[in-house]
N, C-alpha and C positions, 0 to 999 in steps of 0.2 A: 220880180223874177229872181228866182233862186240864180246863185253865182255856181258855176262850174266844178269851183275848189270846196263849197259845201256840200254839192251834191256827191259827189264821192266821199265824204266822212274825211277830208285832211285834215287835220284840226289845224289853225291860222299858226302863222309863226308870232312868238313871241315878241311881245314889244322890246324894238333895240336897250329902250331905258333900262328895262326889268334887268335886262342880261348883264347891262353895264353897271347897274347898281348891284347884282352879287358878286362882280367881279372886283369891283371896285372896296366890295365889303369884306372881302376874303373869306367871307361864312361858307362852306358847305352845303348843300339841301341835302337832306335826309331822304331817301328813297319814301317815294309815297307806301303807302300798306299794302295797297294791289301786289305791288315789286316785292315786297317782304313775301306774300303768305303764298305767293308765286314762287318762293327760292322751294329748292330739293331740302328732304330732310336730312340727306345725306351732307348736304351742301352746310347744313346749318350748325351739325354737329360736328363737322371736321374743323372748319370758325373756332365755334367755343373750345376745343380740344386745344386747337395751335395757340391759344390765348390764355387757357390757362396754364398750360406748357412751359410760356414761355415768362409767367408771372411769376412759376415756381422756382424757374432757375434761376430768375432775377433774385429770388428772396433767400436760397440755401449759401451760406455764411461759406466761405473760404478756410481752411483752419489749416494753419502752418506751424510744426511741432517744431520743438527746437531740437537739438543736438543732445541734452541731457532725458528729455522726454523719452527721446528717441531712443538711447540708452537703456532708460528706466521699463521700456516696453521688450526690451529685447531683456534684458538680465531679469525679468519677471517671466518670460517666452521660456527661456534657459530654464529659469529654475523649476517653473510646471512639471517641464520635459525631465525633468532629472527626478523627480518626487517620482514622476509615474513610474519612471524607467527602473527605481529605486523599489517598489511598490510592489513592481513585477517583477523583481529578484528575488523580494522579502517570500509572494506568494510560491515560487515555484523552490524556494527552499524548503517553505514548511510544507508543498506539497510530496518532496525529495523527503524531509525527515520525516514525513507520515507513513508514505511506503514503504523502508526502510523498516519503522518500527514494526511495520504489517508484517512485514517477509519475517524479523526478528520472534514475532509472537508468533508466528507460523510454525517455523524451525522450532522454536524451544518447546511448543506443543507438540512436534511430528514427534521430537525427538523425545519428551517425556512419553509420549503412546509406546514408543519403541522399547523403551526401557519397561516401564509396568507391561510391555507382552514378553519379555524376557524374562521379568522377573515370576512373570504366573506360569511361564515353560518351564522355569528354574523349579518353582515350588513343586510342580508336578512330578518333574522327576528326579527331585535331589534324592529321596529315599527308594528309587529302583536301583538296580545294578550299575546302571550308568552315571547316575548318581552319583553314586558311594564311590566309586572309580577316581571322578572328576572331584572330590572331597580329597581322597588319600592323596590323589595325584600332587594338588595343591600343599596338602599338610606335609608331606615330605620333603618338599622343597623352601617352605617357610620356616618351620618348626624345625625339622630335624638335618636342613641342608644335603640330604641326600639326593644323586643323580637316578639317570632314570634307569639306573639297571637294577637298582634298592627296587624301584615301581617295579619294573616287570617280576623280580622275584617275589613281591609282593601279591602283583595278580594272579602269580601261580599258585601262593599259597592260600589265598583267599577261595580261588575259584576248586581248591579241591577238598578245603574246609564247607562253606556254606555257598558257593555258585553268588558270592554278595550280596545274599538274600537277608534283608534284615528278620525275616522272620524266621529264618531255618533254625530247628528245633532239635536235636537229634532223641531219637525218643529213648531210645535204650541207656544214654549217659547223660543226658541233661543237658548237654555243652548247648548255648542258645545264641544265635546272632550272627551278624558277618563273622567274625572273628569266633565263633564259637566258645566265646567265656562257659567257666564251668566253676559253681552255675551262674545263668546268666546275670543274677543281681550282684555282680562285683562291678555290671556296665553303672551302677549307680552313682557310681563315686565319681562320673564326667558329668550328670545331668538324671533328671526325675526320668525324660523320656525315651533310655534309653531302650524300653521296648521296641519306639518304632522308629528311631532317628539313625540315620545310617552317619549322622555326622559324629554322635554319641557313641556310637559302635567301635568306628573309625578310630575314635581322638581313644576309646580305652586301648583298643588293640596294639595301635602303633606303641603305644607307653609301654604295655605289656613286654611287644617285643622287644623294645630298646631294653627294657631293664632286665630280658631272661635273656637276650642272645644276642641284644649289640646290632646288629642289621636284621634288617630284613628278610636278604640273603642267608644269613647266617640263620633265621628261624627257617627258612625252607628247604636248607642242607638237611636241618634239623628233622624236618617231616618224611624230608625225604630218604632219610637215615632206617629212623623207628616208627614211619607212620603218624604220628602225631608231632604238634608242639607246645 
């Protein structure tokens, strides 16, 4: 006859010996296998994790600098910082003298265009009336140190001579030029071109009048006297 405590599947209690001999032996038992492949995965990998966790920290070295180390790390810190900061002074100077020369070649290019468009205005009309004006005007006060009332009676007698036309001719007497030389190749003796150069014109006339009548003035009394000078 089957026992009562077998037919319900108890499995028997352990022999008292058994129990006292692992106690006695201090051994552990190992989970049978069923219990192992029983556990969670989750259960298995968080184990291995805290284990090897705590094998690492067991095994990373302690490292205590000294006081000179310590030092040697900061006056090396310091000086990095000072190279860069040094670095970025060097670059934002030559970036300062690069604009600097930029603006420089700028200016002295604006300003050379400036000059060759003044000087091609110049050329254009040094030999008109306005011209020849802005020549005497000049030459009277370098050359001959006279004021401006020498000029004005100068432009009176020029403008009733030839209008400061370097080309004015008079047909009936020869007389040729701003100044109406007579005739007009005595302008020779200032330059080759003195047909068309009101500067050539200019520089005979004024000589002319200084040596026949002293002023300017004094040639236009002159004109205005007898009609000519």
């Amino acid at each position: 006859m089957i026992s009562a405590v077998a037919a319900i599947g108890i499995a028997p209690a352990a022999a008292p010996g058994a129990a006292q001999a692992e106690a006695v032996s201090g051994v552990a038992l190992m989970p049978a296998a069923s219990t192992l492949l029983a556990s969670t995965a989750g259960s298995t990998t968080l184990a291995t994790s805290t284990l090897a966790t705590a094998g690492t920290a067991a095994e990373a070295p302690v490292v205590t600098l000294t006081p000179e180390q310590i030092a040697a790390q900061k006056a090396a810190a310091d000086k990095a910082a000072a190279e860069k900061a040094a670095a970025k002074k060097a670059a934002a100077k030559k970036a300062a003298a690069k604009k600097k020369a930029a603006a420089k070649k700028k200016a002295a290019a604006k300003k050379k265009a400036a000059a060759k468009k003044a000087a091609k205005k110049a050329a254009k009309i040094k030999n008109t009336p306005l011209g020849a004006k802005r020549t005497a005007k000049k030459m009277i006060r370098s050359s001959y140190g006279w004021g401006p009332k020498q000029f004005t009676c100068l432009v009176k007698l020029w403008n009733k001579e030839s209008g400061w036309n370097v080309k004015a001719h008079n047909g009936s007497s020869g007389a040729t030029g701003i100044p109406q030389a007579l005739p007009g190749s005595k302008m020779a003796s200032e330059g080759k071109s003195w047909r068309t150069s009101a500067r050539t014109q200019v520089k005979w006339g004024m000589k002319y009048i200084k040596s026949r009548y002293g002023t300017a003035c004094g040639a236009w009394s002159h004109s205005q006297s007898v009609g000519w000078y």
